[in-house]
PyMOL CGO cylinders between C-alpha atoms (Angstrom):
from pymol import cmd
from pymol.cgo import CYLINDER

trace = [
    CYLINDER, 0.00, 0.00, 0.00, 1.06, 3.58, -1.28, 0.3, 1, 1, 1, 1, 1, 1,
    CYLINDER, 1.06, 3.58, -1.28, 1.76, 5.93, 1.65, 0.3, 1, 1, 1, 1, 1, 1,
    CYLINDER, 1.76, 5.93, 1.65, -0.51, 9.43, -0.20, 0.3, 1, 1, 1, 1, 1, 1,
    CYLINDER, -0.51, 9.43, -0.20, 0.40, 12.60, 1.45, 0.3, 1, 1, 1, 1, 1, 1,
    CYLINDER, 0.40, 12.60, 1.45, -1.64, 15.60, 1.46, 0.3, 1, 1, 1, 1, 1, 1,
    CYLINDER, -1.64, 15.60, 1.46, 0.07, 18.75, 1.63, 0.3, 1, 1, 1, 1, 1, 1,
    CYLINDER, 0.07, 18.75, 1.63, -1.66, 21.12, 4.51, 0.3, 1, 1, 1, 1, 1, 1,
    CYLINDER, -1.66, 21.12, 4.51, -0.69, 24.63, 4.63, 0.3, 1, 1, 1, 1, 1, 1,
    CYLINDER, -0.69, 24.63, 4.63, 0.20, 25.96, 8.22, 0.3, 1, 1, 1, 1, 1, 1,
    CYLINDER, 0.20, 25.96, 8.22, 0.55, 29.68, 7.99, 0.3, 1, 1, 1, 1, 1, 1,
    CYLINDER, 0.55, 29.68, 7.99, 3.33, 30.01, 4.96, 0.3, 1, 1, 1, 1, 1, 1,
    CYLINDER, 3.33, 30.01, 4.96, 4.86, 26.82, 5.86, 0.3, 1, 1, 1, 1, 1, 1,
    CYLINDER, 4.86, 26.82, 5.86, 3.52, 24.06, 3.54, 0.3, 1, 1, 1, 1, 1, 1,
    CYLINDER, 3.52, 24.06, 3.54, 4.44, 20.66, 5.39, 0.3, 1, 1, 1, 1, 1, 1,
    CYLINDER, 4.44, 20.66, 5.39, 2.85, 16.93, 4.37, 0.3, 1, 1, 1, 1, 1, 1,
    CYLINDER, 2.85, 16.93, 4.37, 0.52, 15.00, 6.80, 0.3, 1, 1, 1, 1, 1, 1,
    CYLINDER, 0.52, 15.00, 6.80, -0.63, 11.68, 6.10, 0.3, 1, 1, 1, 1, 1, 1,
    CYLINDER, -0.63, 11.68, 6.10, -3.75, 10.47, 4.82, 0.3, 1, 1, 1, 1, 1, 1,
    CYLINDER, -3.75, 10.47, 4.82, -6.35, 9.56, 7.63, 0.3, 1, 1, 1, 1, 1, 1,
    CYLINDER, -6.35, 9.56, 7.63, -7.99, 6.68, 7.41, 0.3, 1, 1, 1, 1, 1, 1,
    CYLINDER, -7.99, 6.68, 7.41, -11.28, 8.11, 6.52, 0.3, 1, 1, 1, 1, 1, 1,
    CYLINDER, -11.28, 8.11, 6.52, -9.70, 10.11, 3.63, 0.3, 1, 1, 1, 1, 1, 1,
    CYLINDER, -9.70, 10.11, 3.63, -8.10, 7.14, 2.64, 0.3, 1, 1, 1, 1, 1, 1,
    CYLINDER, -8.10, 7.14, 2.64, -11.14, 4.81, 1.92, 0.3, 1, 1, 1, 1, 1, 1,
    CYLINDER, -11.14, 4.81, 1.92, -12.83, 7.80, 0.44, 0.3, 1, 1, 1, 1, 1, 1,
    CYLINDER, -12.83, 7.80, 0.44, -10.08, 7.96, -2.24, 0.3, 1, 1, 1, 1, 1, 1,
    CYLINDER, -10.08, 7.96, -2.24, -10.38, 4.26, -2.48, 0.3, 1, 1, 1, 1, 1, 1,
    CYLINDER, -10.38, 4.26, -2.48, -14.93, 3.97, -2.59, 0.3, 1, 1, 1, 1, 1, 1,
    CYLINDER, -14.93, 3.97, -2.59, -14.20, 6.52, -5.30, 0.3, 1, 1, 1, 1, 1, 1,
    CYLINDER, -14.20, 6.52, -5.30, -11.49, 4.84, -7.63, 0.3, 1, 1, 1, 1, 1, 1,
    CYLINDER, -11.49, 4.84, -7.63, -13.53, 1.48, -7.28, 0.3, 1, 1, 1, 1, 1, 1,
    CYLINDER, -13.53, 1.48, -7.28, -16.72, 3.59, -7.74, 0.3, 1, 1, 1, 1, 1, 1,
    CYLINDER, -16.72, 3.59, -7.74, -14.61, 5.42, -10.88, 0.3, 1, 1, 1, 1, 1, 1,
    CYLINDER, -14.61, 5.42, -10.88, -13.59, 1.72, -12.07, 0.3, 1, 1, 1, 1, 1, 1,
    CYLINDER, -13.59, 1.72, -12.07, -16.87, 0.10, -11.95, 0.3, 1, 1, 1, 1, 1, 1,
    CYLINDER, -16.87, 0.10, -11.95, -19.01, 2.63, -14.08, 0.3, 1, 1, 1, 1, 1, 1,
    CYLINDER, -19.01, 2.63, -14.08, -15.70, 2.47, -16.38, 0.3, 1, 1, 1, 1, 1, 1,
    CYLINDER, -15.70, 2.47, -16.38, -16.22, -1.52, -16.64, 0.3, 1, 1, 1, 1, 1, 1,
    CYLINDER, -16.22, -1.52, -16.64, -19.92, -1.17, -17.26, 0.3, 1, 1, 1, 1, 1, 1,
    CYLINDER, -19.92, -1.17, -17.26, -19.19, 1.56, -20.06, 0.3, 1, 1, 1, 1, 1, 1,
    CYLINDER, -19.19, 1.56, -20.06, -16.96, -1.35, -21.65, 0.3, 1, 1, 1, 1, 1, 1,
    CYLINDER, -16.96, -1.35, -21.65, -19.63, -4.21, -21.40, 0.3, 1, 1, 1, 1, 1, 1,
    CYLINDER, -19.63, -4.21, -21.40, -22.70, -1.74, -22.86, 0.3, 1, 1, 1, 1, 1, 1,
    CYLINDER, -22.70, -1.74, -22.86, -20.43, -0.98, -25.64, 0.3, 1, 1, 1, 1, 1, 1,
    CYLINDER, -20.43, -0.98, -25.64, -18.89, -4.60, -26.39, 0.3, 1, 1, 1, 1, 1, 1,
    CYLINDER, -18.89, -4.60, -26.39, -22.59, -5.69, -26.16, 0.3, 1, 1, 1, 1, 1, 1,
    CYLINDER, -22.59, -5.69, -26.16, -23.84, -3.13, -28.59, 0.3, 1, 1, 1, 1, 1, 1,
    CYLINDER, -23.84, -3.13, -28.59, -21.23, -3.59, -30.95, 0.3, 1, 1, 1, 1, 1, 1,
    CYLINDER, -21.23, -3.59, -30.95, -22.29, -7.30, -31.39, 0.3, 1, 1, 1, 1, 1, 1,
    CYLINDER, -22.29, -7.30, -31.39, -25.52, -6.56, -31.71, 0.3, 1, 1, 1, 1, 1, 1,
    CYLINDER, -25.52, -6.56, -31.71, -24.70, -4.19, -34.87, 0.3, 1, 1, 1, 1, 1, 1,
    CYLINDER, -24.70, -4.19, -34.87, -22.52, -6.68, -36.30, 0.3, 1, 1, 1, 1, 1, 1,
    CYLINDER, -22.52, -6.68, -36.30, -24.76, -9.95, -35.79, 0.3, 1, 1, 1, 1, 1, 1,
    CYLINDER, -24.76, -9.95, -35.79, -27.99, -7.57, -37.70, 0.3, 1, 1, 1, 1, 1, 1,
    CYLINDER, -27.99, -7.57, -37.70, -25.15, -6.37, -40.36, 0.3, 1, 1, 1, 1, 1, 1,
    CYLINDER, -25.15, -6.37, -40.36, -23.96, -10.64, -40.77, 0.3, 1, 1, 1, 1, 1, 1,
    CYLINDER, -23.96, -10.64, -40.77, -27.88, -11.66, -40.70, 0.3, 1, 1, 1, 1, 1, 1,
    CYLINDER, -27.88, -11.66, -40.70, -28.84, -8.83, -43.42, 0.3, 1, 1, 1, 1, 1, 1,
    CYLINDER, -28.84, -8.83, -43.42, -26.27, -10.25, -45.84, 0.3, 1, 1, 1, 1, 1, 1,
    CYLINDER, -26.27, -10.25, -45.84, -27.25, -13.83, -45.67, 0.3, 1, 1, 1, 1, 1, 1,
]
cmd.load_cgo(trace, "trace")
Protein backbone atom coordinates (compact mmCIF):
# COMPACT_ATOMS: atom_id res chain seq x y z
CA UNK A 1 0.00 0.00 0.00
CA UNK A 2 1.06 3.58 -1.28
CA UNK A 3 1.76 5.93 1.65
CA UNK A 4 -0.51 9.43 -0.20
CA UNK A 5 0.40 12.60 1.45
CA UNK A 6 -1.64 15.60 1.46
CA UNK A 7 0.07 18.75 1.63
CA UNK A 8 -1.66 21.12 4.51
CA UNK A 9 -0.69 24.63 4.63
CA UNK A 10 0.20 25.96 8.22
CA UNK A 11 0.55 29.68 7.99
CA UNK A 12 3.33 30.01 4.96
CA UNK A 13 4.86 26.82 5.86
CA UNK A 14 3.52 24.06 3.54
CA UNK A 15 4.44 20.66 5.39
CA UNK A 16 2.85 16.93 4.37
CA UNK A 17 0.52 15.00 6.80
CA UNK A 18 -0.63 11.68 6.10
CA UNK A 19 -3.75 10.47 4.82
CA UNK A 20 -6.35 9.56 7.63
CA UNK A 21 -7.99 6.68 7.41
CA UNK A 22 -11.28 8.11 6.52
CA UNK A 23 -9.70 10.11 3.63
CA UNK A 24 -8.10 7.14 2.64
CA UNK A 25 -11.14 4.81 1.92
CA UNK A 26 -12.83 7.80 0.44
CA UNK A 27 -10.08 7.96 -2.24
CA UNK A 28 -10.38 4.26 -2.48
CA UNK A 29 -14.93 3.97 -2.59
CA UNK A 30 -14.20 6.52 -5.30
CA UNK A 31 -11.49 4.84 -7.63
CA UNK A 32 -13.53 1.48 -7.28
CA UNK A 33 -16.72 3.59 -7.74
CA UNK A 34 -14.61 5.42 -10.88
CA UNK A 35 -13.59 1.72 -12.07
CA UNK A 36 -16.87 0.10 -11.95
CA UNK A 37 -19.01 2.63 -14.08
CA UNK A 38 -15.70 2.47 -16.38
CA UNK A 39 -16.22 -1.52 -16.64
CA UNK A 40 -19.92 -1.17 -17.26
CA UNK A 41 -19.19 1.56 -20.06
CA UNK A 42 -16.96 -1.35 -21.65
CA UNK A 43 -19.63 -4.21 -21.40
CA UNK A 44 -22.70 -1.74 -22.86
CA UNK A 45 -20.43 -0.98 -25.64
CA UNK A 46 -18.89 -4.60 -26.39
CA UNK A 47 -22.59 -5.69 -26.16
CA UNK A 48 -23.84 -3.13 -28.59
CA UNK A 49 -21.23 -3.59 -30.95
CA UNK A 50 -22.29 -7.30 -31.39
CA UNK A 51 -25.52 -6.56 -31.71
CA UNK A 52 -24.70 -4.19 -34.87
CA UNK A 53 -22.52 -6.68 -36.30
CA UNK A 54 -24.76 -9.95 -35.79
CA UNK A 55 -27.99 -7.57 -37.70
CA UNK A 56 -25.15 -6.37 -40.36
CA UNK A 57 -23.96 -10.64 -40.77
CA UNK A 58 -27.88 -11.66 -40.70
CA UNK A 59 -28.84 -8.83 -43.42
CA UNK A 60 -26.27 -10.25 -45.84
CA UNK A 61 -27.25 -13.83 -45.67
Amino acid sequence: MTEEFIIERKGSVLRPRRKSVLEESITEIKSTEQRFSLNVFIVIMLILVTMGCLRFMLNIF
